[in-house]
C-alpha positions as CSV (number, residue, x, y, z in Angstrom):
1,X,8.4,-37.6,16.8
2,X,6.0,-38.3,14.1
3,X,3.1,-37.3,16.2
4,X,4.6,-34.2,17.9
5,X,5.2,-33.3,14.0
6,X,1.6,-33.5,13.0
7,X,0.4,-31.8,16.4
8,X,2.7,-28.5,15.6
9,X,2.3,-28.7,11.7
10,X,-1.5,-28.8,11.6
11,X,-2.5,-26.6,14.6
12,X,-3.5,-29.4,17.7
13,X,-1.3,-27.3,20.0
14,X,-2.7,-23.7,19.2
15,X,-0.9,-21.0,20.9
16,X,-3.3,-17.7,21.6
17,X,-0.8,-14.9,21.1
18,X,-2.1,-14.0,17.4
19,X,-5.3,-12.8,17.8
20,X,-6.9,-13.6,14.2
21,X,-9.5,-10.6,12.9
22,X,-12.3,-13.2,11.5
23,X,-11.1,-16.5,11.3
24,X,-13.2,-19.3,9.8
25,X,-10.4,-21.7,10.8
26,X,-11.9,-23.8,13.5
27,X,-10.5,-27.4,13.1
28,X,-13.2,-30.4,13.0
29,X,-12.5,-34.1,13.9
30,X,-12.7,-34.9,10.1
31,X,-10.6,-32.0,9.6
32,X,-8.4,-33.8,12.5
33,X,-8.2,-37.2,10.1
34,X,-7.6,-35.9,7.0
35,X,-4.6,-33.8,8.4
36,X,-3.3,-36.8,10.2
37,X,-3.2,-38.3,6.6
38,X,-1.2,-35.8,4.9
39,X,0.8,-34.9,7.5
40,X,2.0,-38.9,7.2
41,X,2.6,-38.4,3.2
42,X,4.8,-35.4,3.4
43,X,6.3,-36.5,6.5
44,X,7.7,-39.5,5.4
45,X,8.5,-38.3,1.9
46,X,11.4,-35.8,3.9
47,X,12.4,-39.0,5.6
48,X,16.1,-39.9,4.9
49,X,16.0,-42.7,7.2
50,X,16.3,-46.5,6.1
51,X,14.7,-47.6,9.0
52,X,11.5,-44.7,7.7
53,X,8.6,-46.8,6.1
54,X,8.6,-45.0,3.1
55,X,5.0,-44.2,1.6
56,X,3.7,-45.4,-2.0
57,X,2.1,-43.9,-4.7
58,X,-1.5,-44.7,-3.0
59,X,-0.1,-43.6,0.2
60,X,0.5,-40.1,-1.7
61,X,-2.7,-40.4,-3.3
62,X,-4.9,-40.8,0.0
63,X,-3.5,-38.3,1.7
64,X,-4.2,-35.3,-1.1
65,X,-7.4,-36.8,-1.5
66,X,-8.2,-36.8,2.2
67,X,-6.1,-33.3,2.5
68,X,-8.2,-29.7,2.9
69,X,-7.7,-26.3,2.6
70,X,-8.1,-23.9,5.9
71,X,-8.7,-20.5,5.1
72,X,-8.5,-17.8,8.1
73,X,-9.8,-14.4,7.1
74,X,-7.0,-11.8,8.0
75,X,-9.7,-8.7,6.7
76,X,-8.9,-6.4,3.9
77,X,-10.0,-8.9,1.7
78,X,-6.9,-10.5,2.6
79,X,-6.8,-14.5,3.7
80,X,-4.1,-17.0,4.6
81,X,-4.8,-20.7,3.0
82,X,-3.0,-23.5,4.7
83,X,-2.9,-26.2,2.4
84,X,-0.7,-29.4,3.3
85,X,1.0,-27.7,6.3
86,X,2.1,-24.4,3.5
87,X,0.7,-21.1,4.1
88,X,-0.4,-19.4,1.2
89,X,-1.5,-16.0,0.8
90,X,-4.4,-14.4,-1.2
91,X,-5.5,-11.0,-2.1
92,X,-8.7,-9.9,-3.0
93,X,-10.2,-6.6,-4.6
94,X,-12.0,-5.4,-7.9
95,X,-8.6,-5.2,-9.2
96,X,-8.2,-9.2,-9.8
97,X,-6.4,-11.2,-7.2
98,X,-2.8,-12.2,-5.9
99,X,-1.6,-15.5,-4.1
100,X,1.3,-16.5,-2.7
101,X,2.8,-19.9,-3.1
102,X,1.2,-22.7,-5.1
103,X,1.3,-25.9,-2.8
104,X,1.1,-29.0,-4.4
105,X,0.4,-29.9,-7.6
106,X,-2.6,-32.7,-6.1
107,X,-4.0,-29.8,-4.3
108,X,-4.6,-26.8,-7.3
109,X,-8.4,-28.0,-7.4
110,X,-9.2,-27.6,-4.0
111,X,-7.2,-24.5,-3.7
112,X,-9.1,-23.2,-6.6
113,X,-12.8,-24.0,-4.6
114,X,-11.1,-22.2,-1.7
115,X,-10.1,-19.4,-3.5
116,X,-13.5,-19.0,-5.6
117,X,-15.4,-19.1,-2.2
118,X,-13.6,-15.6,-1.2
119,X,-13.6,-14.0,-4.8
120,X,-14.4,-14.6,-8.2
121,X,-12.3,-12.5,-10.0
122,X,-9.3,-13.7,-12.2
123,X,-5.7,-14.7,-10.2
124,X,-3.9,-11.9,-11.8
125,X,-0.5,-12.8,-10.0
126,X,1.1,-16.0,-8.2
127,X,4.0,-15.0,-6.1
128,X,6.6,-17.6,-4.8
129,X,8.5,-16.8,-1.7
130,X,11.5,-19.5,-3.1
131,X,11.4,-22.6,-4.6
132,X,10.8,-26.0,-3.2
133,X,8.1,-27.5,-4.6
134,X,5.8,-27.7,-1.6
135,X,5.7,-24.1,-2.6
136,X,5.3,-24.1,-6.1
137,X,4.4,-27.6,-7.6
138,X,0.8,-26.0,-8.4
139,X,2.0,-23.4,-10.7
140,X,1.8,-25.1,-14.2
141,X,-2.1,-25.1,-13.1
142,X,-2.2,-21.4,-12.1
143,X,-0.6,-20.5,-15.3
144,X,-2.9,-22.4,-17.3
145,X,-5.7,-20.3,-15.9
146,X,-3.7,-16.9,-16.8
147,X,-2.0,-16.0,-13.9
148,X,1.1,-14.5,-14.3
149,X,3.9,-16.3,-12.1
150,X,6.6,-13.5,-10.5
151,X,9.5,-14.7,-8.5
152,X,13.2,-14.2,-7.4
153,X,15.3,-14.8,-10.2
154,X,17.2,-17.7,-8.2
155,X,13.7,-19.1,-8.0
156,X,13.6,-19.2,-11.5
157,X,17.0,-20.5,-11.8
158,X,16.0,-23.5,-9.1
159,X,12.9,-24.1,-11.1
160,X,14.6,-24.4,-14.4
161,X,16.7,-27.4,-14.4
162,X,16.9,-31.0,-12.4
163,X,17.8,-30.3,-8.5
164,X,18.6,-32.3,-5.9
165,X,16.7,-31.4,-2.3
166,X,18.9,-31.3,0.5
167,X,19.9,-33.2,2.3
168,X,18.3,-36.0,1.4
169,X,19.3,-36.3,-2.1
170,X,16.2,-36.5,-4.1
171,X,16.1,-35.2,-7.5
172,X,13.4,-33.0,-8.3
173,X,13.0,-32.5,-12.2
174,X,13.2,-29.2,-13.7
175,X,9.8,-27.4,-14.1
176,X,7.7,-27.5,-17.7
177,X,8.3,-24.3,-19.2
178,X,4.3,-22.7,-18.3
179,X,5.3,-23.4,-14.5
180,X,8.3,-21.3,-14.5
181,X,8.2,-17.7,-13.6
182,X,7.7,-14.7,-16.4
183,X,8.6,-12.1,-14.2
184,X,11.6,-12.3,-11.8
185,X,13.5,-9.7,-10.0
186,X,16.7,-9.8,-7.6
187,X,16.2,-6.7,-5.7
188,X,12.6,-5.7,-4.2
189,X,9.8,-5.3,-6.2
190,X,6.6,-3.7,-5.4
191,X,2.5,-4.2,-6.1
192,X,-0.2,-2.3,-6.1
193,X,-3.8,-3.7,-5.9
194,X,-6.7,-3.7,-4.1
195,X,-6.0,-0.6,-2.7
196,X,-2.8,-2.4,-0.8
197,X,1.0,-2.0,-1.3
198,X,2.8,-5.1,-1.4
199,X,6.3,-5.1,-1.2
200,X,8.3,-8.1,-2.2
201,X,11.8,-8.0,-0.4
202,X,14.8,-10.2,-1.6
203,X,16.1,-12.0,1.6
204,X,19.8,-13.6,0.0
205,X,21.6,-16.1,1.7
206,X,18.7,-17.4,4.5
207,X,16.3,-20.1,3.7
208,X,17.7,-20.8,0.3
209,X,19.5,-18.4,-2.2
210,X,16.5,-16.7,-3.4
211,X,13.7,-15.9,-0.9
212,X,11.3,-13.1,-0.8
213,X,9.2,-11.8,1.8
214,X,5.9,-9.8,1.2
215,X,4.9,-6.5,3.3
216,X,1.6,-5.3,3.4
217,X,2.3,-2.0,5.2
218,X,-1.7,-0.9,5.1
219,X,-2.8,-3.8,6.2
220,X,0.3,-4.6,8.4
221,X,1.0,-7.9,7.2
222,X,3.9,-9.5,6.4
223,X,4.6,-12.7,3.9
224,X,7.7,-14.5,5.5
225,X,7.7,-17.7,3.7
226,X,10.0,-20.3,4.9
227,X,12.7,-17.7,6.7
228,X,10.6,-18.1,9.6
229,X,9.1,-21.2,10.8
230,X,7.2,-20.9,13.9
231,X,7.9,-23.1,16.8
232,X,10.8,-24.8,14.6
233,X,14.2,-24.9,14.5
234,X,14.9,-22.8,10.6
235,X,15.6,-24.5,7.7
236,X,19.0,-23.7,5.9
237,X,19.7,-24.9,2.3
238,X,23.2,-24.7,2.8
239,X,23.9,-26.3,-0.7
240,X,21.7,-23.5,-2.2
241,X,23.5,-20.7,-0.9
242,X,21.3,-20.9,2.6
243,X,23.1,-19.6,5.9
244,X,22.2,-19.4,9.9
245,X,23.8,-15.7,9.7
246,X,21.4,-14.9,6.6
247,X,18.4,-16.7,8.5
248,X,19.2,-14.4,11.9
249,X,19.3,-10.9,9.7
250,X,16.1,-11.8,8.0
251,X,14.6,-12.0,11.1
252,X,16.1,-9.0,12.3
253,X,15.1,-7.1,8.7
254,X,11.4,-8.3,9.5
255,X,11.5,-7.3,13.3
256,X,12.4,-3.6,11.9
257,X,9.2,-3.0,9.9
258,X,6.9,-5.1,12.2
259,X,5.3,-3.5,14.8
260,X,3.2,-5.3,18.0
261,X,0.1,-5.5,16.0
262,X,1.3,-7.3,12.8
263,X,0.6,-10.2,11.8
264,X,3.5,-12.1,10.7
265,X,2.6,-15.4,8.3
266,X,5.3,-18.0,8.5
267,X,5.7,-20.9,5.4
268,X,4.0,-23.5,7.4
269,X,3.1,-23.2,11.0
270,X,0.6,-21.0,12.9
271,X,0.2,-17.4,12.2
272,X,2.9,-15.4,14.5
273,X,2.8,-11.6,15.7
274,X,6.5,-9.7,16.5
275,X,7.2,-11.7,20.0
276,X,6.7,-14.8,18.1
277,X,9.4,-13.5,15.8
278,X,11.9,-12.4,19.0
279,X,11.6,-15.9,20.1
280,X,12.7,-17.7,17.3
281,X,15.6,-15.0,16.2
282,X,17.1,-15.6,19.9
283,X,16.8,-19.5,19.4
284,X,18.8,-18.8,16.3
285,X,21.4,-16.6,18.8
286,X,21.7,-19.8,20.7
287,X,22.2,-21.7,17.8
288,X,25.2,-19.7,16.8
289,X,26.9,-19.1,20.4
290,X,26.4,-22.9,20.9
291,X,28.0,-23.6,17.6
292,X,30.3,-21.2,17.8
293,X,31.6,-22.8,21.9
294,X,31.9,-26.1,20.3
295,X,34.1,-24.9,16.9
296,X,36.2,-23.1,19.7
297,X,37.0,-25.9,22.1
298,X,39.4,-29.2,21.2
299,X,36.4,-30.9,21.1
300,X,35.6,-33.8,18.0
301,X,32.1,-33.2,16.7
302,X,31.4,-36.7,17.8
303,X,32.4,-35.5,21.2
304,X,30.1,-32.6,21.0
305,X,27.3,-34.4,19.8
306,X,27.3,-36.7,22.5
307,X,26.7,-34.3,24.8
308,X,23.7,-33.0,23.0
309,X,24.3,-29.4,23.2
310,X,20.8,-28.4,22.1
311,X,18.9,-30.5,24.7
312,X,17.7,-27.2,25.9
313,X,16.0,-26.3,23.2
314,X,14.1,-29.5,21.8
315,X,10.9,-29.1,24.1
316,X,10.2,-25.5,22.1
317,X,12.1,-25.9,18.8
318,X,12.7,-29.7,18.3
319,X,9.8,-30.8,16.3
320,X,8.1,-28.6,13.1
321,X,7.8,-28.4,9.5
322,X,9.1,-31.9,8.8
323,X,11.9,-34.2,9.6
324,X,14.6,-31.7,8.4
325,X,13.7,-29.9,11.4
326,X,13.0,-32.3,14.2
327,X,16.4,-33.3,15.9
328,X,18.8,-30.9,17.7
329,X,21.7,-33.0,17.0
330,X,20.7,-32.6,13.2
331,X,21.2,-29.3,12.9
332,X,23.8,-28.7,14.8
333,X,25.7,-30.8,13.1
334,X,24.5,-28.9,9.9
335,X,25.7,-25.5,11.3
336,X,28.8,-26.4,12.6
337,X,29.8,-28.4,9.4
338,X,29.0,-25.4,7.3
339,X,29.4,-22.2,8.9
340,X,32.4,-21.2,10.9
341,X,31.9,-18.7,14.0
342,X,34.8,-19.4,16.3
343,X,37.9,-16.9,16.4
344,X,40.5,-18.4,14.1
């Protein structure tokens, strides 16, 4: 599982139906090695299992050592970093640039040369699509340079006191006061910069309980964080207010603006286009009129889980960002336990 994880997670099985407009993204056997190595780290640090070798401190530190940044070059001075399996956004132009999600904390300096090789203006903005700290561990470093840090306002919330991750328990301590976000909204907000509108859209109720995505209608991009995960199975937060039925009209929000030439940028995974998107909303059909059969029928949820009622799926959706993500039993179990869709 492991393997099939690092092969979707750090691009060895590329599909070709995003045409990129000037990537400098080609992967290298070193490249190759050092993804293998963080891919192990953050892997194994999801891991709830006992039987899970669980990485130390030097495992963590090799792998953001060995880790790089891959930046492909969407045009309009516009560029997607992926940076331990997150996909981070940056905007370029005379008038200072914006970036989306921070990554880890290990990784700011090598984001930093990665970013400074495309511009050299000042990181006005840093924009987090929701909370977890693969997403925004690095922002205490951003805001140290000056950049102001705008979020949803649950983002903010998440960020400001001690939080467990779910489900595997871990406590995650609240944020230092310079990481947290200055500027929060719970609506839509919008940009302008670089001669670009960027629209920050407040997704409740999918991912987690405060997600944004990002539309750049003139450049016909769109930011979805970790609402969509391409070639997954999605990730719900349920104990933050996250929902399968929030994650399916997100995707159906997104699939009203896009259009067959837009590029869609998932949280981690490979850049996606609007059939991409069509694909994994219908999984997330399935997921629900499976769910839904099973909460329906005298069946125990032992019963149903022995028949494994998402074998169908696992070859397409059954291994992605992480652990979290990699078993159909998992989240069906996750589903059925916390969202009811049979007739009562």
């Amino acid at each position: 599982m492991f393997y099939q994880y690092i092969a979707r997670v750090f691009g060895l099985k590329k599909r070709d139906s995003v045409c990129r407009r000037n990537s400098n993204a080609a992967r290298s056997l070193p490249f190759y090695l050092t993804a293998f190595v963080s891919a192990f780290a953050v892997y194994s640090m999801f891991s709830t299992s006992d039987a899970q070798a669980q990485p130390t401190q030097a495992d963590f530190d090799a792998a953001f050592d060995a880790a790089v940044i891959v930046t492909t070059d969407l045009g309009d001075g516009i560029y997607v970093m992926e940076c331990m399996g997150v996909n981070s956004l940056l905007l370029t132009g005379d008038d200072g640039a914006l970036f989306m999600d921070t990554c880890w904390d290990a990784m700011s300096d090598k984001l930093m040369v990665a970013i400074r090789e495309q511009t050299d203006q000042p990181i006005k903005y840093v924009v987090l699509t929701h909370w977890h700290n693969d997403h925004t561990q690095g922002n205490k470093n951003f805001a140290n340079m000056g950049s102001i840090i705008v979020a949803h306002e649950g983002t903010r919330e998440r960020l400001s006191v001690d939080t467990a991750r779910w489900p595997s328990g871990r406590i995650l301590k609240a944020a230092p006061p310079a990481a947290l976000p200055v500027i929060t909204f719970n609506d839509n907000a919008t940009f302008y910069m670089n001669g670009q509108q960027i629209n920050f859209i407040s997704v409740e109720h999918a991912h987690t309980h405060g997600d944004i995505i990002a539309v750049l209608p003139n450049a016909n991009i769109i930011h979805a964080g970790d609402v969509f995960l391409n070639g997954s199975y999605p990730n719900i937060e349920y104990d933050k207010g996250g929902t399968l039925v929030g994650t399916i009209e997100s995707a159906n929000m997104i699939l009203e603006i896009a259009d067959d030439d837009t590029i869609i940028i998932p949280g981690h995974l490979e850049l996606a286009d609007k059939a991409d998107l069509i694909r994994f909303r219908d999984m997330m059909f399935d997921l629900k009129d499976r769910v839904a059969e099973g909460q329906d029928s005298d069946k125990s949820l032992e019963e149903l889980l022995a028949e494994e009622p998402l074998r169908h799926l696992e070859n397409d959706w059954g291994t992605g960002a992480g652990p979290l993500h990699t078993a159909g039993n998992v989240i069906y179990e996750r589903i059925y336990m916390n969202e009811q869709f049979a007739e009562q």
